[in-house]
PDB file of N, CA, C and O in Angstrom:
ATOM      1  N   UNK A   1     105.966  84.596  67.469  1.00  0.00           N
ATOM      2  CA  UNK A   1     105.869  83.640  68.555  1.00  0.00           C
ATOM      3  C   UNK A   1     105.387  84.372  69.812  1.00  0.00           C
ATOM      4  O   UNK A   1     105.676  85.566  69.886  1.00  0.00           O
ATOM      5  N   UNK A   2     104.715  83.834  70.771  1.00  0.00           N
ATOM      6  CA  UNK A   2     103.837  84.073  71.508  1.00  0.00           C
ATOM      7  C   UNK A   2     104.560  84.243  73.015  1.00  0.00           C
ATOM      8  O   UNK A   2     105.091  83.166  73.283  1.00  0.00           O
ATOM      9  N   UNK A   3     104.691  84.861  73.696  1.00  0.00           N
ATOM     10  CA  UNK A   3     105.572  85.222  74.799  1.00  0.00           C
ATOM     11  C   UNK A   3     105.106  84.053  75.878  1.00  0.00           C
ATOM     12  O   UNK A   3     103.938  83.988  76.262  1.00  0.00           O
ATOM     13  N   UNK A   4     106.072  83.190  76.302  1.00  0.00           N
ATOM     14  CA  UNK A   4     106.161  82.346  77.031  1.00  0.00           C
ATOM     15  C   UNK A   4     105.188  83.029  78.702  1.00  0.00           C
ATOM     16  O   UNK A   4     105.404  84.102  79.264  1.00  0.00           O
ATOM     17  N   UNK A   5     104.272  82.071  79.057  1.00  0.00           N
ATOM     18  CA  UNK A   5     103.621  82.102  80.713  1.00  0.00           C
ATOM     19  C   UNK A   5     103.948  81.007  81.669  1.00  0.00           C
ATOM     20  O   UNK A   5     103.758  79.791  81.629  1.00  0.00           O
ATOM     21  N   UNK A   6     104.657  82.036  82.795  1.00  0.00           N
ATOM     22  CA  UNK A   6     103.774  80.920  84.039  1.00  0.00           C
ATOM     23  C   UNK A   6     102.586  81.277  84.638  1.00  0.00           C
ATOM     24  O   UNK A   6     102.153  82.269  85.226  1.00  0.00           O
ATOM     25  N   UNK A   7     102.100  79.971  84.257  1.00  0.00           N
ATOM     26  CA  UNK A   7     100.351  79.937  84.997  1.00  0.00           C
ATOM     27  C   UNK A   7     100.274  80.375  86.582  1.00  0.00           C
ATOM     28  O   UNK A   7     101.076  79.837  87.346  1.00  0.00           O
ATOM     29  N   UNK A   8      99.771  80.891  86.861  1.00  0.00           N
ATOM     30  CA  UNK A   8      99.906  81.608  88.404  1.00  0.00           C
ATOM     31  C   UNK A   8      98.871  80.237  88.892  1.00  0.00           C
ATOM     32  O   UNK A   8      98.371  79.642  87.937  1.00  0.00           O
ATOM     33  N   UNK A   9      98.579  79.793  90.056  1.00  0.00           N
ATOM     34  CA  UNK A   9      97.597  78.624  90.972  1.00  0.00           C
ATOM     35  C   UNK A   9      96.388  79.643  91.500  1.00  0.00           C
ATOM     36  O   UNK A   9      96.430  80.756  92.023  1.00  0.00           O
ATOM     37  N   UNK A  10      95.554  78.971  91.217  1.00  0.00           N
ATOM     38  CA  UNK A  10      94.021  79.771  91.667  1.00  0.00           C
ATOM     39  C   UNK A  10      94.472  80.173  93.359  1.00  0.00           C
ATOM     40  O   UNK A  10      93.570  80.838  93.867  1.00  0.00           O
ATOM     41  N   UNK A  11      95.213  80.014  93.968  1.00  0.00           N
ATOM     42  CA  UNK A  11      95.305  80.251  95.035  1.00  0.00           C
ATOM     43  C   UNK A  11      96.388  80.429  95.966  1.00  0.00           C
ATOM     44  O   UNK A  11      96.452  80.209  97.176  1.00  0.00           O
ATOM     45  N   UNK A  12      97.322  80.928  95.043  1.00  0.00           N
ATOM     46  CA  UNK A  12      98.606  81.744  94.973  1.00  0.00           C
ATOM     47  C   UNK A  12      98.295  83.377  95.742  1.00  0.00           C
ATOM     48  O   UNK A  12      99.189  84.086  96.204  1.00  0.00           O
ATOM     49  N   UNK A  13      97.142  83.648  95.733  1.00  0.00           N
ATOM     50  CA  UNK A  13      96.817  84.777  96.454  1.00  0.00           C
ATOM     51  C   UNK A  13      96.495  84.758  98.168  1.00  0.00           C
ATOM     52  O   UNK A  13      96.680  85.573  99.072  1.00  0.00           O
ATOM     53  N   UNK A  14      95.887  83.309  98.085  1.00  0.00           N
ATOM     54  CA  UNK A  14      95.646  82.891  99.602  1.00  0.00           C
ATOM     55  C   UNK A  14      97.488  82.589  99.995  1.00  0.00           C
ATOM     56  O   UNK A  14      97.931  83.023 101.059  1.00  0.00           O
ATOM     57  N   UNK A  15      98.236  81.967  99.197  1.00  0.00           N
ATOM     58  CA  UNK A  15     100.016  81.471  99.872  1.00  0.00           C
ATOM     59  C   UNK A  15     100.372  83.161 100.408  1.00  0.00           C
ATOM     60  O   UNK A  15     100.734  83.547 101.519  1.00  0.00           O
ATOM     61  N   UNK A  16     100.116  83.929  99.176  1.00  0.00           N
ATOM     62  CA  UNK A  16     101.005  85.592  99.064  1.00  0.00           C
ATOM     63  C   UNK A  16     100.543  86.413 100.711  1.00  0.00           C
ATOM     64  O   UNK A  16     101.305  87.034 101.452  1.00  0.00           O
ATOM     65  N   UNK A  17      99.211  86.166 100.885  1.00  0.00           N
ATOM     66  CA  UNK A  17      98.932  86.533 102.203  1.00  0.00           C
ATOM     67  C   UNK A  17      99.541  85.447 103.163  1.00  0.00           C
ATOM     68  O   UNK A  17     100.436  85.903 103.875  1.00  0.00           O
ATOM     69  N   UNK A  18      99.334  84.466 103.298  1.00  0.00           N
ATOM     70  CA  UNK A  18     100.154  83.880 104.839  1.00  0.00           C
ATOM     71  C   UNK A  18     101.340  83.594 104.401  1.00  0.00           C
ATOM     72  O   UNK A  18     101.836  82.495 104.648  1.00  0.00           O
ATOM     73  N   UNK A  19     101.929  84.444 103.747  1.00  0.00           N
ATOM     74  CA  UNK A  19     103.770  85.093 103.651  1.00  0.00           C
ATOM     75  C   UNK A  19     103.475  86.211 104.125  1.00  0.00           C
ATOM     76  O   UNK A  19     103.688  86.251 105.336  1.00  0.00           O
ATOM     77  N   UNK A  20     102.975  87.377 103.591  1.00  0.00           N
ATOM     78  CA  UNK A  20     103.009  88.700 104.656  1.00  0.00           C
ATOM     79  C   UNK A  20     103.060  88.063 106.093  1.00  0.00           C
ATOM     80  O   UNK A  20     104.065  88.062 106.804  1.00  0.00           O
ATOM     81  N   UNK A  21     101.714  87.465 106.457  1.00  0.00           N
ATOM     82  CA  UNK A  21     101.643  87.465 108.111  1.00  0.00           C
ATOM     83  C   UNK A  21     102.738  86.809 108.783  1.00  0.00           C
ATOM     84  O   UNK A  21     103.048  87.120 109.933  1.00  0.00           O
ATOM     85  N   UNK A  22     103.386  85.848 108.076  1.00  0.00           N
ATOM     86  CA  UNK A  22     104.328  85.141 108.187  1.00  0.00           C
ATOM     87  C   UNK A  22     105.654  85.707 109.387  1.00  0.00           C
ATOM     88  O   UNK A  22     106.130  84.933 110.217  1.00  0.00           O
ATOM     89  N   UNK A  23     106.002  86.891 109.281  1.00  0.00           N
ATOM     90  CA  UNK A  23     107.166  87.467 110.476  1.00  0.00           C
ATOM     91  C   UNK A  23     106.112  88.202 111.370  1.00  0.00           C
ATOM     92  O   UNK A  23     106.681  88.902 112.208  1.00  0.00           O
ATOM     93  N   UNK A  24     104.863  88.250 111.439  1.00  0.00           N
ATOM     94  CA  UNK A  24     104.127  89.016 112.825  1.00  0.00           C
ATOM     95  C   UNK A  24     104.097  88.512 114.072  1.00  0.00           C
ATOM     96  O   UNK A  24     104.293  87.299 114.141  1.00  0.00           O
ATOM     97  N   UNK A  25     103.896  89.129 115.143  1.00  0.00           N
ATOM     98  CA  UNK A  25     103.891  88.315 116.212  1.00  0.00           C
ATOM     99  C   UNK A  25     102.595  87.596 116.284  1.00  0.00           C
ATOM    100  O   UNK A  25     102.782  86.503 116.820  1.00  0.00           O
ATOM    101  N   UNK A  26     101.394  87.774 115.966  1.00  0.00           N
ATOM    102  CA  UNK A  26     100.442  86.342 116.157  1.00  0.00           C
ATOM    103  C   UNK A  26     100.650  85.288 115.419  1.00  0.00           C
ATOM    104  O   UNK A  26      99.888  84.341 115.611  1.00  0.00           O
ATOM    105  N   UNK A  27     101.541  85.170 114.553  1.00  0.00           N
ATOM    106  CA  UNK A  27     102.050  84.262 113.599  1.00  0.00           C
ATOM    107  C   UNK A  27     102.696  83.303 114.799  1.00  0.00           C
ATOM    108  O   UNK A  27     102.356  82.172 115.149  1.00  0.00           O
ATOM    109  N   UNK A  28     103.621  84.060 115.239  1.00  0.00           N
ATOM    110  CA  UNK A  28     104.984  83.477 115.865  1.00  0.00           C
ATOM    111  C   UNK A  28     104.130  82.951 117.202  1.00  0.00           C
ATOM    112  O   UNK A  28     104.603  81.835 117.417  1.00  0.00           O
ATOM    113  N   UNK A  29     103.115  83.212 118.189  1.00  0.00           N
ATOM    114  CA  UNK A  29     102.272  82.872 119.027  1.00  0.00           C
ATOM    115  C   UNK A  29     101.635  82.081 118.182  1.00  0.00           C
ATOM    116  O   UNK A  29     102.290  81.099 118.534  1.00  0.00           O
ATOM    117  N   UNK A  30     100.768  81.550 117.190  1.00  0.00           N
ATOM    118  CA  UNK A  30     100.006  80.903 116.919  1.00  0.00           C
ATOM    119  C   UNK A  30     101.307  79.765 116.322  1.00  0.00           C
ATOM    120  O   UNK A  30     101.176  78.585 116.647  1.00  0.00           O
ATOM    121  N   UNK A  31     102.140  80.038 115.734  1.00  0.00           N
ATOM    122  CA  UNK A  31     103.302  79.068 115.299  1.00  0.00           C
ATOM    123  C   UNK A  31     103.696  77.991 117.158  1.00  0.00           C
ATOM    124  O   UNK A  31     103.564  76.791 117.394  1.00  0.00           O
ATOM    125  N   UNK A  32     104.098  78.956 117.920  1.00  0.00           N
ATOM    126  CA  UNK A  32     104.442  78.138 118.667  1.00  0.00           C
ATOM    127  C   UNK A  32     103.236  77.330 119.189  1.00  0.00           C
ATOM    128  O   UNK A  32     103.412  76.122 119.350  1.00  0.00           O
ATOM    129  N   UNK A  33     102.183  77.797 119.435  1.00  0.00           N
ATOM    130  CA  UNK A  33     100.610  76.935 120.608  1.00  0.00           C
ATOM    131  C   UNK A  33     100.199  75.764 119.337  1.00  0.00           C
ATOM    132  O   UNK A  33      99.381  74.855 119.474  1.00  0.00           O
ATOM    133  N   UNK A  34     100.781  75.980 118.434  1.00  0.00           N
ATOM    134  CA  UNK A  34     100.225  75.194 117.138  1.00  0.00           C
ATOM    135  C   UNK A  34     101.373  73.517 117.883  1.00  0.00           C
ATOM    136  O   UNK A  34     100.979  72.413 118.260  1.00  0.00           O
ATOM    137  N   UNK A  35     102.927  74.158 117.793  1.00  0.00           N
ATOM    138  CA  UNK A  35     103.778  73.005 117.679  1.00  0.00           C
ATOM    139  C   UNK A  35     103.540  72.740 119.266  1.00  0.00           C
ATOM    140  O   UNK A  35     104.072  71.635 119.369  1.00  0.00           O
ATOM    141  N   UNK A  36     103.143  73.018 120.366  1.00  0.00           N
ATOM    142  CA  UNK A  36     102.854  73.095 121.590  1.00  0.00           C
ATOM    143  C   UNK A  36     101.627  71.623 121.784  1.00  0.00           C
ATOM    144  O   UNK A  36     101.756  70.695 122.582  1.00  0.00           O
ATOM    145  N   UNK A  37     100.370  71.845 120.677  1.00  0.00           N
ATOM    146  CA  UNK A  37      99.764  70.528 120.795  1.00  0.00           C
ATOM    147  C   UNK A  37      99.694  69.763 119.888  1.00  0.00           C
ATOM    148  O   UNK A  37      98.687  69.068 119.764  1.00  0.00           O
ATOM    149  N   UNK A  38     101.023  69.657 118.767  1.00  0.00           N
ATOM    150  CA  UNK A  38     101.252  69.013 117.883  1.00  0.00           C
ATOM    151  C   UNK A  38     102.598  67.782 118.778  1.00  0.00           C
ATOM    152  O   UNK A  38     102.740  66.607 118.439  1.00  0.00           O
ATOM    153  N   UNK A  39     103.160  68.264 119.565  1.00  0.00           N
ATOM    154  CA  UNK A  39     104.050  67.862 120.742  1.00  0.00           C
ATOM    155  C   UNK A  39     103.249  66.994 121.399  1.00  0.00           C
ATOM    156  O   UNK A  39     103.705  65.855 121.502  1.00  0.00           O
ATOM    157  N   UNK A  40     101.977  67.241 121.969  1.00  0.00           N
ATOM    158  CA  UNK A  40     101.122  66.365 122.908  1.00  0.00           C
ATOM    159  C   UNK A  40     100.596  65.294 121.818  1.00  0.00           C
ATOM    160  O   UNK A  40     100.705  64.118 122.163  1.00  0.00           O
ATOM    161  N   UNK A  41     100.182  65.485 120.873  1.00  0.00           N
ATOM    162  CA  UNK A  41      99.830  64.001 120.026  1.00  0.00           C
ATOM    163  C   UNK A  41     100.782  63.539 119.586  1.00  0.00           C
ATOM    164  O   UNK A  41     100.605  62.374 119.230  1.00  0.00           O
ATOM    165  N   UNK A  42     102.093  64.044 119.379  1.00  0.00           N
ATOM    166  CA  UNK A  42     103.098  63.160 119.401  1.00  0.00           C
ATOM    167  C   UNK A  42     103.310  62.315 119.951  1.00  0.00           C
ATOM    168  O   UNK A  42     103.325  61.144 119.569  1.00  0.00           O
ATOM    169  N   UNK A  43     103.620  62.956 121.476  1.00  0.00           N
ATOM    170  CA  UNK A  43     103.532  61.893 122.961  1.00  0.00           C
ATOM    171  C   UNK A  43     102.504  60.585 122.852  1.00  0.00           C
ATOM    172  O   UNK A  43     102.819  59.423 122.593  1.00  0.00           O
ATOM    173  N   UNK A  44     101.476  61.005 123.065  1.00  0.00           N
ATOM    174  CA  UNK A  44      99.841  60.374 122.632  1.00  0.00           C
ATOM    175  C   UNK A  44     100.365  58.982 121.933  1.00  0.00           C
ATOM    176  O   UNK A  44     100.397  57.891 122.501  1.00  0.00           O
ATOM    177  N   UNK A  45     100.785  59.261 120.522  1.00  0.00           N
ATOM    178  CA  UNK A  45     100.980  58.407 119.740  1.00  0.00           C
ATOM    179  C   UNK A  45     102.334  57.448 119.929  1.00  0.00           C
ATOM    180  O   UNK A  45     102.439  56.302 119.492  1.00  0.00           O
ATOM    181  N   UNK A  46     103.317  58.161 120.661  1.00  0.00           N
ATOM    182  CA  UNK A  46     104.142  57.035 121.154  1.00  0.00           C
ATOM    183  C   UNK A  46     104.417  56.810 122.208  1.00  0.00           C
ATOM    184  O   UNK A  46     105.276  55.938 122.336  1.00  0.00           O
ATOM    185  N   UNK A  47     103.941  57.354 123.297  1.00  0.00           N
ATOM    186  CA  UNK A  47     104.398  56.739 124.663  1.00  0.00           C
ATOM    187  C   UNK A  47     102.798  55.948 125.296  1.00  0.00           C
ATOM    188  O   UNK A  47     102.681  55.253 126.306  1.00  0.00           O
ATOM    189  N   UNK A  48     101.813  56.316 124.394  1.00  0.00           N
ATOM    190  CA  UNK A  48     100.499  55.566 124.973  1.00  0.00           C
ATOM    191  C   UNK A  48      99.823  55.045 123.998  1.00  0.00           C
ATOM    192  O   UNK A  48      98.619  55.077 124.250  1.00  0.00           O
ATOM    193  N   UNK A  49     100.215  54.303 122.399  1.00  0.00           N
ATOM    194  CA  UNK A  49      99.556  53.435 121.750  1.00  0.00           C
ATOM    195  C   UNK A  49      98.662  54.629 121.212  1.00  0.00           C
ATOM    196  O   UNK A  49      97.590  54.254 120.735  1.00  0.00           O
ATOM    197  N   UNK A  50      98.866  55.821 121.199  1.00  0.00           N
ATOM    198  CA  UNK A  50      97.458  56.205 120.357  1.00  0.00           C
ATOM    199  C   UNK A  50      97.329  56.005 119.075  1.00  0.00           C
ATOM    200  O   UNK A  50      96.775  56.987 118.583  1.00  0.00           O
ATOM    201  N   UNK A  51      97.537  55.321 118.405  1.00  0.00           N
ATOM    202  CA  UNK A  51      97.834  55.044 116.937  1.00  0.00           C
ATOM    203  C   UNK A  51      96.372  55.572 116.042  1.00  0.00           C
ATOM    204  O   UNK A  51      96.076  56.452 115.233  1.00  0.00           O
ATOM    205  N   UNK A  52      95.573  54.203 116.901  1.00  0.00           N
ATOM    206  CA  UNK A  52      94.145  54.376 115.774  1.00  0.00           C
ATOM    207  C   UNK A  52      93.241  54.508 116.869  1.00  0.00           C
ATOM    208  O   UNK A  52      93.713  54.512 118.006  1.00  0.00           O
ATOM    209  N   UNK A  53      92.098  54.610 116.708  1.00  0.00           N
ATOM    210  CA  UNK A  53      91.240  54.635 117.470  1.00  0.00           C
ATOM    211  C   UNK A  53      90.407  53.258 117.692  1.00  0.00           C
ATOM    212  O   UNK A  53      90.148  52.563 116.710  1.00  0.00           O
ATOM    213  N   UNK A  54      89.973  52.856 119.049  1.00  0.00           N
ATOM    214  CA  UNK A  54      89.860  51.682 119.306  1.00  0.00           C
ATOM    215  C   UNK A  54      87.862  51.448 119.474  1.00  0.00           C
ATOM    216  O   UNK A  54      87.255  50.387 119.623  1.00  0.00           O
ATOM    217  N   UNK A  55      87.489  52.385 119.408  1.00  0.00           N
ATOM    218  CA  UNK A  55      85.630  52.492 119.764  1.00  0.00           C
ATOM    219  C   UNK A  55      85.039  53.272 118.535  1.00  0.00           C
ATOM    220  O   UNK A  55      85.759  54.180 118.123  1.00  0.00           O
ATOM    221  N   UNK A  56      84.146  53.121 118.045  1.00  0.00           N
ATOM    222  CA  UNK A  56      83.334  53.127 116.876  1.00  0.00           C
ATOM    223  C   UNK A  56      82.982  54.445 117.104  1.00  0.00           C
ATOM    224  O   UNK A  56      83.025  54.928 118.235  1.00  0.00           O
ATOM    225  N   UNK A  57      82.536  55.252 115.842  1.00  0.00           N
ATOM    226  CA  UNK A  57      81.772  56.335 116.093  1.00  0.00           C
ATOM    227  C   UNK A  57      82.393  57.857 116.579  1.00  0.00           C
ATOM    228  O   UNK A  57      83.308  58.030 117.384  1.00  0.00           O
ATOM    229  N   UNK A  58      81.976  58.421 116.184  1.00  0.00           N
ATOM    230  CA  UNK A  58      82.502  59.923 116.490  1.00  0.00           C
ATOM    231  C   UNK A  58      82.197  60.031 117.670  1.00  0.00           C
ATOM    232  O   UNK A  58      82.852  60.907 118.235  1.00  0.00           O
ATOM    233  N   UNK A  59      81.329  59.407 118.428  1.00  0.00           N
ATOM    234  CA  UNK A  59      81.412  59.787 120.442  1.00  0.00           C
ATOM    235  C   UNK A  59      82.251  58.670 120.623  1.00  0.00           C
ATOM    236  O   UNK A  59      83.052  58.976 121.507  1.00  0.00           O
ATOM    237  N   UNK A  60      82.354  58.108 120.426  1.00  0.00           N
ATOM    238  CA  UNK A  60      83.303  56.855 120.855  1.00  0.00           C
ATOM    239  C   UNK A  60      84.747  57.446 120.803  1.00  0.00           C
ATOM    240  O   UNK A  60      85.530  57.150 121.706  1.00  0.00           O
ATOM    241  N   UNK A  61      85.145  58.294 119.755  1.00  0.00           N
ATOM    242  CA  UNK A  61      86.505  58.440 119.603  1.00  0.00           C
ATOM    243  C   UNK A  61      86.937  59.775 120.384  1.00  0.00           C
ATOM    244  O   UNK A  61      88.014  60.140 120.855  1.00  0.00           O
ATOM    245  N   UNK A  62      85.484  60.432 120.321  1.00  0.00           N
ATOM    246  CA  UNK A  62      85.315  61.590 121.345  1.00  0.00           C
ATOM    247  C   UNK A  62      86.008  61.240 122.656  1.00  0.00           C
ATOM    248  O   UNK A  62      86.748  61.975 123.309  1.00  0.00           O
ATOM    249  N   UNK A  63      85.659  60.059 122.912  1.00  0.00           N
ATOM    250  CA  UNK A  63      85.330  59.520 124.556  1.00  0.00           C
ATOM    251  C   UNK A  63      87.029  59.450 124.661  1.00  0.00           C
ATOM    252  O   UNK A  63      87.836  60.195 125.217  1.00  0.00           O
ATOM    253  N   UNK A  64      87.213  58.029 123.751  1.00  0.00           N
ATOM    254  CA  UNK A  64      88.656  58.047 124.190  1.00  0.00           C
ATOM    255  C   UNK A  64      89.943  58.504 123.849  1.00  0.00           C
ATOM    256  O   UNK A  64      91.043  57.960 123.950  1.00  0.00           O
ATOM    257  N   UNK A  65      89.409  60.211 123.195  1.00  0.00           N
ATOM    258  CA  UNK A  65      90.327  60.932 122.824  1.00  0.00           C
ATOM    259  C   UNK A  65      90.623  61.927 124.315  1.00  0.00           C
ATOM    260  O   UNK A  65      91.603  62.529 124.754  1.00  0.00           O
ATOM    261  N   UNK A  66      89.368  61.738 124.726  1.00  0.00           N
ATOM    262  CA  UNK A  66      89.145  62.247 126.064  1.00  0.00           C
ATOM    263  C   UNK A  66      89.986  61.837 127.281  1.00  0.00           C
ATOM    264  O   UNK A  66      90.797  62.533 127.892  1.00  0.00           O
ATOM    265  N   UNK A  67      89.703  60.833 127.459  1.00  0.00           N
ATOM    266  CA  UNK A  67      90.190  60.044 128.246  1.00  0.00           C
ATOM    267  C   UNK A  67      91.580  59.648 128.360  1.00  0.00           C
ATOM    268  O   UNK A  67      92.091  59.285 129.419  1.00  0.00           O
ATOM    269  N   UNK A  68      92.499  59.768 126.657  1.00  0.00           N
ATOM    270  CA  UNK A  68      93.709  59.841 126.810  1.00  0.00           C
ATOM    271  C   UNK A  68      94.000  61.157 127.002  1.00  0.00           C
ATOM    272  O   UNK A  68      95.181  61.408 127.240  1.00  0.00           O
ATOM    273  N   UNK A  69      93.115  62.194 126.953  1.00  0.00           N
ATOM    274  CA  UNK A  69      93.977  63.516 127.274  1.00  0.00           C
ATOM    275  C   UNK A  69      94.048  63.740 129.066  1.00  0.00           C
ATOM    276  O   UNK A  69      94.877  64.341 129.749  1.00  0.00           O
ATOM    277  N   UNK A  70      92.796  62.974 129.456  1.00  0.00           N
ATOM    278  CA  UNK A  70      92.836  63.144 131.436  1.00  0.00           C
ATOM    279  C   UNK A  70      94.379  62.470 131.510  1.00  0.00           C
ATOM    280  O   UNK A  70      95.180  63.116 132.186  1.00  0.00           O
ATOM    281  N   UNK A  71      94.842  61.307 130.919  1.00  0.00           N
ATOM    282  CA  UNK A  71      95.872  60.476 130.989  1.00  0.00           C
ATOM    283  C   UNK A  71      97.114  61.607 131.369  1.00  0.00           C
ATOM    284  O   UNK A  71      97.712  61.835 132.421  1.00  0.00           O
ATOM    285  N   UNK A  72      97.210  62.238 129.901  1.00  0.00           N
ATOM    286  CA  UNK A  72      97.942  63.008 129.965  1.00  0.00           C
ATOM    287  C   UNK A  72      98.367  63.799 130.813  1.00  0.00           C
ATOM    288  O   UNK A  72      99.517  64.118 131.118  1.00  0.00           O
ATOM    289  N   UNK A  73      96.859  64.274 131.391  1.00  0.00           N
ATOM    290  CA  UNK A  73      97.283  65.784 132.057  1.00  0.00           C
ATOM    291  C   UNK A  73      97.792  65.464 133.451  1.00  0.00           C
ATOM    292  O   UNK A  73      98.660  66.158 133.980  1.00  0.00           O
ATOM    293  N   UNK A  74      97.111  64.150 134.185  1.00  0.00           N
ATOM    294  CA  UNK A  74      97.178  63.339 135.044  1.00  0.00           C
ATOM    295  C   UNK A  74      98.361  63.262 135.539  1.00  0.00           C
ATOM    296  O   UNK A  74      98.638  63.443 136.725  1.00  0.00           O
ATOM    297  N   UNK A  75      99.343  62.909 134.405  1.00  0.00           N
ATOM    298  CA  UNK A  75     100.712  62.249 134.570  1.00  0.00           C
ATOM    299  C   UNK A  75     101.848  63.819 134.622  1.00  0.00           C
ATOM    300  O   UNK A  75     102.908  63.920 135.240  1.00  0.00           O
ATOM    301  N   UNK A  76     101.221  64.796 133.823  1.00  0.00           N
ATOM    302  CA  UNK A  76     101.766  66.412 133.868  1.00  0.00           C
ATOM    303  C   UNK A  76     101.586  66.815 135.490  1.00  0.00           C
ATOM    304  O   UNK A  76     102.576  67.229 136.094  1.00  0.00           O
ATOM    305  N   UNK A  77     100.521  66.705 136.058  1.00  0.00           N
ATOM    306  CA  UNK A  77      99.909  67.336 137.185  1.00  0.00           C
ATOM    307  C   UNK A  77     100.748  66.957 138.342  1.00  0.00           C
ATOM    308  O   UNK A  77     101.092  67.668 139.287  1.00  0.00           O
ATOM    309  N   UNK A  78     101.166  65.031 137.978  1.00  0.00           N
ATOM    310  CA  UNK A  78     102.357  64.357 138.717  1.00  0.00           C
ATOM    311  C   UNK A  78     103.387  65.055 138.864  1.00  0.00           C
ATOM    312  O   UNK A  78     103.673  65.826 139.780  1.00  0.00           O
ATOM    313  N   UNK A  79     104.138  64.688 137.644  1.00  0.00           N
ATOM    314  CA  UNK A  79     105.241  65.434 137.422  1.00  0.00           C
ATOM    315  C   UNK A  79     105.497  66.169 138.294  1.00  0.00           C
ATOM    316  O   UNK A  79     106.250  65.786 139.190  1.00  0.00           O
ATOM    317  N   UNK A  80     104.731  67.968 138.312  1.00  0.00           N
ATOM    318  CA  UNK A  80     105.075  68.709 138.600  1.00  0.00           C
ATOM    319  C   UNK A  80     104.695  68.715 140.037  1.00  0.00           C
ATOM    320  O   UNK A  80     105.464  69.385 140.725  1.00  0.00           O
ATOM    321  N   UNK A  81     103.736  68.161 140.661  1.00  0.00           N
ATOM    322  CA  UNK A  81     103.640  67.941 142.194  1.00  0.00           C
ATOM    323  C   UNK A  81     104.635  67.119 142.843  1.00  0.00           C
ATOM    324  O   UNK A  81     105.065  67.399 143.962  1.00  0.00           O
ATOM    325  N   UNK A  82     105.115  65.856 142.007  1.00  0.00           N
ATOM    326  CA  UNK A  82     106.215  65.275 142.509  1.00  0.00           C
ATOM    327  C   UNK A  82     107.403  65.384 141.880  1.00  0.00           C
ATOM    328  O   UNK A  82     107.874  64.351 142.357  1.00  0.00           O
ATOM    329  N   UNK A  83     107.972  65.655 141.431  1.00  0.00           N
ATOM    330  CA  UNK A  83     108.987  66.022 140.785  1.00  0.00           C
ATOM    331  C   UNK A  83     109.513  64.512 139.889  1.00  0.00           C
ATOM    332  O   UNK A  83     108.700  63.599 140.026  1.00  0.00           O
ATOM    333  N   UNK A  84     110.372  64.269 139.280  1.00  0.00           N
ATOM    334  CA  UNK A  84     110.431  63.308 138.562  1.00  0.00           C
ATOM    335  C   UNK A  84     110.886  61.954 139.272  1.00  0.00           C
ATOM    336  O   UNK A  84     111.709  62.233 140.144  1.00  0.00           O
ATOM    337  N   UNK A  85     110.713  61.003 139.222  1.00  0.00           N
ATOM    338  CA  UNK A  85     110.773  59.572 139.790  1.00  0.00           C
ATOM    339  C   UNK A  85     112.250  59.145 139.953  1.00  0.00           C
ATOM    340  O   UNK A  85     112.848  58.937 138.897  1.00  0.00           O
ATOM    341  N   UNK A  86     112.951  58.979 141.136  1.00  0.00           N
ATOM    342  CA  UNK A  86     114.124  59.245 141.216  1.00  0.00           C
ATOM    343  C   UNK A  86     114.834  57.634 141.350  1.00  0.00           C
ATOM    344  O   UNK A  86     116.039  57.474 141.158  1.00  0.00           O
ATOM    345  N   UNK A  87     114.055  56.669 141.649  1.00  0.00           N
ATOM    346  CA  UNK A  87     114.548  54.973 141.113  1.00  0.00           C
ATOM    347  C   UNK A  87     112.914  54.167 140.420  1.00  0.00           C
ATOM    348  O   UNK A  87     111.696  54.344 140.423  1.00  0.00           O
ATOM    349  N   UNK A  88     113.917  53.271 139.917  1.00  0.00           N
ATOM    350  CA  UNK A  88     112.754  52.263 139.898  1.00  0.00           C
ATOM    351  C   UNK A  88     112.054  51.559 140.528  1.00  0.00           C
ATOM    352  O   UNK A  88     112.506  50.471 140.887  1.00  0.00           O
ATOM    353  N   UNK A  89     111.004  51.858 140.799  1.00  0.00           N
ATOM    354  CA  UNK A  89     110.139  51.033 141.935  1.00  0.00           C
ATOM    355  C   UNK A  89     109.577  49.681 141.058  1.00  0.00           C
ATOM    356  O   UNK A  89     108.959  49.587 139.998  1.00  0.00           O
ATOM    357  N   UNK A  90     110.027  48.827 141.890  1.00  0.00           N
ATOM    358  CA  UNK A  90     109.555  47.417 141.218  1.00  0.00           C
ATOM    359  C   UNK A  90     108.609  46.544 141.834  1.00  0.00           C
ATOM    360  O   UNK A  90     109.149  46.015 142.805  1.00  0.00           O
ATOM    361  N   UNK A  91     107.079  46.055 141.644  1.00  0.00           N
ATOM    362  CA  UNK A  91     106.440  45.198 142.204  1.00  0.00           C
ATOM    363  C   UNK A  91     106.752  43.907 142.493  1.00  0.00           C
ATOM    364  O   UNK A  91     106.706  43.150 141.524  1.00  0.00           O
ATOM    365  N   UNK A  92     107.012  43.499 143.390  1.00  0.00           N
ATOM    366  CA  UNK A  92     107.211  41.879 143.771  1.00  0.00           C
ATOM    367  C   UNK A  92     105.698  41.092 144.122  1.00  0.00           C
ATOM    368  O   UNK A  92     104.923  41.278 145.060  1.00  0.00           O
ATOM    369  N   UNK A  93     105.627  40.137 142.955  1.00  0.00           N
ATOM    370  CA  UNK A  93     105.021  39.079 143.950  1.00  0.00           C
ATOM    371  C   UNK A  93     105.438  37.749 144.792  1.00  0.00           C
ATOM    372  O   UNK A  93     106.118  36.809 144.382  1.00  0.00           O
ATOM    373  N   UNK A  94     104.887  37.908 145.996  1.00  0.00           N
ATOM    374  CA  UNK A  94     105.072  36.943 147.167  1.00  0.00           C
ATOM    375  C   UNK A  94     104.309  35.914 147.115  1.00  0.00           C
ATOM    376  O   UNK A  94     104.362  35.060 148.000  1.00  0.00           O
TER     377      UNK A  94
END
């Protein structure tokens, strides 16, 4: 009888290397800037409707992938110039 195999994956050699790099420090820098703008499309997707894209076309989605990121930075730039919003300001109409 024939000595039992596990089949190794054509690309079990590419996993075996990003396990070495795995405890280096550009790992751990590229790990965090990775979850850093994985955080901002989070936001994106639930505090501003980014769900799907609303304009046709790869410039189109360009545009208003764009345009929600000015959003973003817009409301960051706030933030930190004004510090956080300390009541609710409410519009009345008269």
């Amino acid at each position: 009888m024939a000595a039992r195999q596990v089949p190794r994956d054509i690309h079990e050699d590419a996993r075996d290397m990003a396990r070495r790099l795995m405890g280096t420090k550009r790992f751990l820098k590229s790990r965090d800037e990775r979850k850093r703008i994985e955080m901002r499309f989070a936001h994106l997707k639930t505090h501003h409707g980014f769900e799907r894209m609303r304009l046709r076309g790869l410039s189109g989605a360009r545009d208003e992938f764009h345009l929600a990121a000015i959003v973003q930075n817009l409301k960051t730039m706030a933030l930190h110039l004004l510090g956080p919003p300390t009541g609710q300001v409410r519009a009345s109409i008269a």
